[in-house]
N, C-alpha and C positions, 0 to 999 in steps of 0.2 A: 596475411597472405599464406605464410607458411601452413596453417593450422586448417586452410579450407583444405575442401577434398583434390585428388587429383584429377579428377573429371575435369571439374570445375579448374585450375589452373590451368590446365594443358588448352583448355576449351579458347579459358582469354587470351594464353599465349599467344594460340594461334589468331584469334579473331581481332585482339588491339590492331594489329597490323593493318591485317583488312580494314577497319573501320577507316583505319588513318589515310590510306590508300582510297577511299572511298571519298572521304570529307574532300581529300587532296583533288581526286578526280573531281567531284561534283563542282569546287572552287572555282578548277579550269575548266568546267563546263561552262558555268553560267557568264564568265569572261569571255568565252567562246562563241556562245550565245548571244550573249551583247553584239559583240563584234560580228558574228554571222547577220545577225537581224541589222545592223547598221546599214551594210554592205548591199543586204537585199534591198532595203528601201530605198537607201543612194541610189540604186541603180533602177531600180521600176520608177523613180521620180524623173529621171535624166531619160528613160524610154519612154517618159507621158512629155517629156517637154519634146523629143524630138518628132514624138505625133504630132504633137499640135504645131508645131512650127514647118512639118511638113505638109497640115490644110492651110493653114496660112498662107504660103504661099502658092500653092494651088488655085484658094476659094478667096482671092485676095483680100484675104481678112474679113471674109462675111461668116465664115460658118466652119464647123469642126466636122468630122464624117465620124460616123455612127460606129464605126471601129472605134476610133478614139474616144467616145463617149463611153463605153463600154470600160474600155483601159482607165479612164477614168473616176470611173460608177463605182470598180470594187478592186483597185489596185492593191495586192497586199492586203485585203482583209477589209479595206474602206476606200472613202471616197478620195479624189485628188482635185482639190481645188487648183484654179491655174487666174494668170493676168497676164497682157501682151498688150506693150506700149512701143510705139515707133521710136526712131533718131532722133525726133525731136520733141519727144516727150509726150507723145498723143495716145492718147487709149484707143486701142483699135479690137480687142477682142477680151472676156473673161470677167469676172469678178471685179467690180470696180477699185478697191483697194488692197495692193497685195503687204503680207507683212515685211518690215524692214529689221536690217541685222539690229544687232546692239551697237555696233561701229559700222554709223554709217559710210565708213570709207572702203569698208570691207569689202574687197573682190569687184571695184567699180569698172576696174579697165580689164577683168579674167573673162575668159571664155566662159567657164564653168564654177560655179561656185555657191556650198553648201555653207548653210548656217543656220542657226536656232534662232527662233522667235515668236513672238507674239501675235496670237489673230484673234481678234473678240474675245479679247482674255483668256487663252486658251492657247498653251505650247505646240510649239507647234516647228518641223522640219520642211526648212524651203531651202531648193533648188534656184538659183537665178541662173540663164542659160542666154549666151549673145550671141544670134546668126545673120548673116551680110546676108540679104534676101533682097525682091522686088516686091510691091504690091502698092498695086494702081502708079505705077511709075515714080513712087518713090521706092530708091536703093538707097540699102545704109544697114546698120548692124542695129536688129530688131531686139529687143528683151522680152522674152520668155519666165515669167515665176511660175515658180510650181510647187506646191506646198502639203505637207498631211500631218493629223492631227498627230503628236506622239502616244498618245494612248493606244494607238492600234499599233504602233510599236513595242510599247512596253507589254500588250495582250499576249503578242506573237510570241514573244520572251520567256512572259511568264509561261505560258504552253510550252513551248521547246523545252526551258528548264522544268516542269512538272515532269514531264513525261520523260527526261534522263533521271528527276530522280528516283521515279517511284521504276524504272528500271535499274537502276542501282540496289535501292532497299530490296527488290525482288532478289535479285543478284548473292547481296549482301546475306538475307534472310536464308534463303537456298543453301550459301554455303557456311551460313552457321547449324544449321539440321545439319547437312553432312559431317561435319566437324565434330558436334555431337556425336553423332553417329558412329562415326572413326575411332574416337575419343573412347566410346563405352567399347566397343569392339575390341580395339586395340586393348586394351585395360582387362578383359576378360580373362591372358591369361594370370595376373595377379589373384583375381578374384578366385580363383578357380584354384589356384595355390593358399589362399588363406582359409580357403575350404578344406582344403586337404590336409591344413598343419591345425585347423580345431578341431578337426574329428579325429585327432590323435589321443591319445590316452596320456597322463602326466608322466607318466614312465616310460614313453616310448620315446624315446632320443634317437633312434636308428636315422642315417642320414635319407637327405629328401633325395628321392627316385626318378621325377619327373620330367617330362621336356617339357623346358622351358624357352623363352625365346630368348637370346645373347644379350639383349639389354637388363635382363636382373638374373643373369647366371650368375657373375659373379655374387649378387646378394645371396643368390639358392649354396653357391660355392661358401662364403662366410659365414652364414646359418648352420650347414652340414660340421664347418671347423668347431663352431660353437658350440653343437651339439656334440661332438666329439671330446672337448674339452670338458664337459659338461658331466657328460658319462664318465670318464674319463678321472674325474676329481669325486662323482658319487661314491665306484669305484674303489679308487682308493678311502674313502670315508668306511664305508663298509668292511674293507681290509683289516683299519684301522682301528674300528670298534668290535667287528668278532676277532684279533690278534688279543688288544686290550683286557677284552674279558676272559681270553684265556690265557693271558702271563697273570693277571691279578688276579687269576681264581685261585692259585697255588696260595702267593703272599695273605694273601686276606684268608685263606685258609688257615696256613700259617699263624695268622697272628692270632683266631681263634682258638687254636689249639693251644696256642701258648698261655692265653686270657685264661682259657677252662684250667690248665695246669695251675696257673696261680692262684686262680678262685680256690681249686680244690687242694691246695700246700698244707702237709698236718701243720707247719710250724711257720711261725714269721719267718725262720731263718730259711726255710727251704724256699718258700716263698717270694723273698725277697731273691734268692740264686735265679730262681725261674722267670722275674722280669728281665733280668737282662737279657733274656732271650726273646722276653715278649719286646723289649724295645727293639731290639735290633731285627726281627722281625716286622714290626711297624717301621722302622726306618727304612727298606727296604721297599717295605708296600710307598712308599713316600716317594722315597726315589723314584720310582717306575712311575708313579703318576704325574710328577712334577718333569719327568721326561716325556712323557705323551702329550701332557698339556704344551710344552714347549717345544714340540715337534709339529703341532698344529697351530701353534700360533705362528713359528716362522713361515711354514707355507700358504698361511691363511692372512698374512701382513699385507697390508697396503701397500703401493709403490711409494704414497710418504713417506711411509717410515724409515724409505734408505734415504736422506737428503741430508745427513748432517755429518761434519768431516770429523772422522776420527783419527787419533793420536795410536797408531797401533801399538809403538812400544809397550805406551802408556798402559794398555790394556792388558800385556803380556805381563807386566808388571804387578799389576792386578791380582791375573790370574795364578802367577808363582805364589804369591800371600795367601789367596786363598785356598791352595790345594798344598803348603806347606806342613802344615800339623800332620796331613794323612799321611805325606810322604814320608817324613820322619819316621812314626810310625812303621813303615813297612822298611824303614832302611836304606830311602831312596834320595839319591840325590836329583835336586831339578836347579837348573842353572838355564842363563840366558844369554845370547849373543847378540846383543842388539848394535844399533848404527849407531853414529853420534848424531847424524843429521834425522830429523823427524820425519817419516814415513805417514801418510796421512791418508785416507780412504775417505772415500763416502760411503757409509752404511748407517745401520741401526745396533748404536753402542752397546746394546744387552745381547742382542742375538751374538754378535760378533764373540763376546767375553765367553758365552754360554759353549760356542763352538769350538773355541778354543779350550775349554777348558775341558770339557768333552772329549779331546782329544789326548791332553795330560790324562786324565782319568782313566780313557782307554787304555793307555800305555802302564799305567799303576795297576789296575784291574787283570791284565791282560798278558802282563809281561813274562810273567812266570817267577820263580822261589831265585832264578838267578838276575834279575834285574836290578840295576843299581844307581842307574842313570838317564835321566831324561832329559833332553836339551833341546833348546826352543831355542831359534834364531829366527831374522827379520832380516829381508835383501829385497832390493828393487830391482827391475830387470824390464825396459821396453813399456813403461808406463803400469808394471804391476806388481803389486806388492805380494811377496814370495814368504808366507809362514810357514816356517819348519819345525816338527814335533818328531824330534829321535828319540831311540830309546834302545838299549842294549839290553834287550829281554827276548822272548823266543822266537820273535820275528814272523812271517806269517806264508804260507803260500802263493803261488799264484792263481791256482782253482778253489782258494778261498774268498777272495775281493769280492767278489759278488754276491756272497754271502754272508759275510761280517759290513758290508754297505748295506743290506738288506734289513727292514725292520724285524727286530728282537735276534736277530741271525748271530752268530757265535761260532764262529770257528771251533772249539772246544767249551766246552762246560765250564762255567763261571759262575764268581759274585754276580757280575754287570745284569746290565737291563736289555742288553743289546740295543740301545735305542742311541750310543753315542756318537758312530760315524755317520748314525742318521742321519740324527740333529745337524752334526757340522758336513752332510755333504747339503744339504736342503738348506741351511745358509751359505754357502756359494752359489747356489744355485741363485737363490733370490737375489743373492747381490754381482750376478751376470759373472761370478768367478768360475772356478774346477777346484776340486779335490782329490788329488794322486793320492796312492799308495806305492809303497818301492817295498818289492819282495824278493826272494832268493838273496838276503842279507842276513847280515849280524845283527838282529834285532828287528824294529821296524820302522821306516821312515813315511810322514804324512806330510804331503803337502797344499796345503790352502791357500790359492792364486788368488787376490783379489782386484782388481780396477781402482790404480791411484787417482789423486785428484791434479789436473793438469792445468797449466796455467792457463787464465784466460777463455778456457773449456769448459764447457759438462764433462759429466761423467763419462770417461770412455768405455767404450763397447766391446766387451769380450761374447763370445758365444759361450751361450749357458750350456747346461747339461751332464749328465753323469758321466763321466769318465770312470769306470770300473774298469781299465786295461792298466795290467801293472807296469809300472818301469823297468824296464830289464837291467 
């Protein structure tokens, strides 16, 4: 049913009923029917016995008057057979033998009384009727039958009932055209809307203009959001692939020139001085693309992929190991303050590590020749887990956030890729958290809010979105 058209569904909605409604009436028609056509003949049978019983005593039992033969001739559609026996059982007028009940005890001492029976093999409704009368000087309560075939009963029947139904099916049929009718009408403005969204071009996203009627606004309202998200994320694709080619046209330039210097080296020894250049420029070009890819993938993730509870320490853990060598290296200390009790999320265990580490790295990258400290701590607070990434380095503006959040954006001139606060504010984002910055300090502090895991709960619900206002 789903999969037929909407014509067609709205059509039987509407029209099951009616049928049902129809069946229903026509039921109590022909019960109706019955019982009307009963009721006629009972009574045109009891208006033929009380003619004849009113010549009878008149024409003392010689003869019926030509009224009554008439009433008789074509009562209800046919004939009315009749028989008239005295008090004492004497046949004085009518058809010599009338039909008898099936219990002959039936209505022997009633004034009036109806029963089915038998006459020359053939069903048949008699009237038996007892009136105190005179004729020829005997008084006494005369019997009256009066009888008619049932076939001119069930005729009449069957007529009444033909003619309510095929008033009905006329009825019925009428208002399934209209229905139709209504049905494509009404429907016209959909059609008319799916006309206007295939003569659109694949690139035209702009939202739909049109009036439409309240019952699919909201669909025309959901479609416009769609399309707005739609453009929206092309948009940003586009962004992100003329940005992409122009931070990696330098590096891949870079590592060219380096490649041609070592090609062209008079000596192995110079030669071999000048890869390290070429590596660390290929390392470089590395980085930035292993940041792009991973800046498209967290935005571009499934809502699967946040379903599995992580150990956050556990990850901060992680991430001191692995950004240990480089820190040394620059002279830096990175330390951690974690809970004793385990802090647990639901997210997706790689992006999580990626962003956090993103965040040490900005701090190493970023911090400047007097940086010597980085410290990550772990706090719950109102069902949310509260990552912290300080750093005792040159710390950052406030008319900068919006900039150093921004892809490849850099407050000053650096090694980095600018793609780190990226990366780690587009996983909170995906994982319904916030990413602060706190500026006008000693350094610089990041904070990464994320939705713990509650007992007995889903995930709870923070409102997403970039928070680029600094902490004061």
């Amino acid at each position: 049913m789903t999969s037929a058209s909407l014509r067609l569904r709205l059509t039987l909605i509407i029209l099951i009923p009616i049928l049902a409604i129809g069946v229903a009436v026509s039921i109590w028609q022909v019960s109706n029917a019955r019982a009307t056509a009963a009721d006629l003949f009972d009574r045109s049978l009891l208006s033929a016995a009380l003619a004849i019983s009113g010549d009878v005593a008149r024409t003392n039992g010689n003869a019926i008057s030509l009224e009554t033969s008439d009433i008789l001739a074509d009562t209800s559609g046919g004939p009315v057979f009749y028989h008239v026996f005295a008090p004492d059982g004497i046949y004085v007028l009518g058809y010599a033998t009338p039909p008898v009940p099936r219990d002959v005890n039936q209505g022997r001492d009633d004034e009036i009384t109806y029963y089915d029976g038998r006459y020359h093999s053939r069903d048949v409704r008699v009237l038996r009727y007892r009136s105190v009368i005179t004729v020829d000087g005997i008084s006494g309560a005369f019997t009256f039958t009066v009888w008619q075939d049932v076939a001119v009963r069930s005729a009449f029947v069957r007529d009444l009932v033909l003619r309510t139904f095929t008033v009905i099916a006329i009825l019925i049929g009428s208002v399934a055209l209209v229905v139709w009718f209504g049905v494509s009408h009404g429907l016209r403005p959909l059609l008319d809307l799916e006309d206007a969204i295939s003569r659109r071009s694949s690139d035209d996203l702009s939202p739909i203009r049109r009036a439409v009627p309240p019952e699919i606004r909201g669909l025309v309202t959901h479609l416009n959001t769609l399309f707005g998200q739609v453009e929206r994320a092309m948009d940003a694709q586009t962004t992100l692939i003329s940005n992409a080619a122009h931070q990696l046209r330098n590096p891949i330039a870079g590592v060219l020139a380096m490649a041609e210097a070592v090609h062209s080296a008079p000596t192995s020894q110079a030669a071999k001085e000048r890869s390290a250049g070429l590596l660390s420029a290929a390392r470089r070009a590395s980085d930035l693309a292993n940041k792009l890819l991973t800046l498209e993938r967290v935005r571009a993730a499934p809502v699967e992929a946040f379903n599995t509870p992580v150990e956050v320490g556990t990850v901060i853990r992680e991430v001191i190991e692995t950004v240990k060598s480089d820190a040394e290296k620059r002279n830096v200390q990175v330390t951690a303050d974690l809970q004793n009790n385990p802090i647990v999320v639901i997210a997706d265990g790689l992006m999580l590590r990626e962003a956090i580490t993103n965040l040490v790295d900005n701090s190493l990258q970023h911090g400047g020749p007097n940086l010597g400290h980085v410290r990550l701590s772990l706090a719950q607070e109102n069902g949310v887990a509260i990552i912290t990434v300080e750093d005792d380095g040159n710390g950052l503006r406030a008319e900068d956030v919006e900039i150093v959040l921004a892809r490849f954006g850099q407050a000053s001139p650096g090694e980095g890729s600018g793609l780190g606060l990226s990366i780690a504010e587009a996983v909170a984002e995906r994982h319904c958290g916030t990413l602060e910055l706190q500026t006008e300090r000693q350094g610089l502090l990041v904070r990464l809010s994320l939705p713990m895991v509650a007992k007995n709960a889903a995930k709870p619900s923070i409102a997403p979105g970039r928070n680029q206002r600094p902490i004061a």
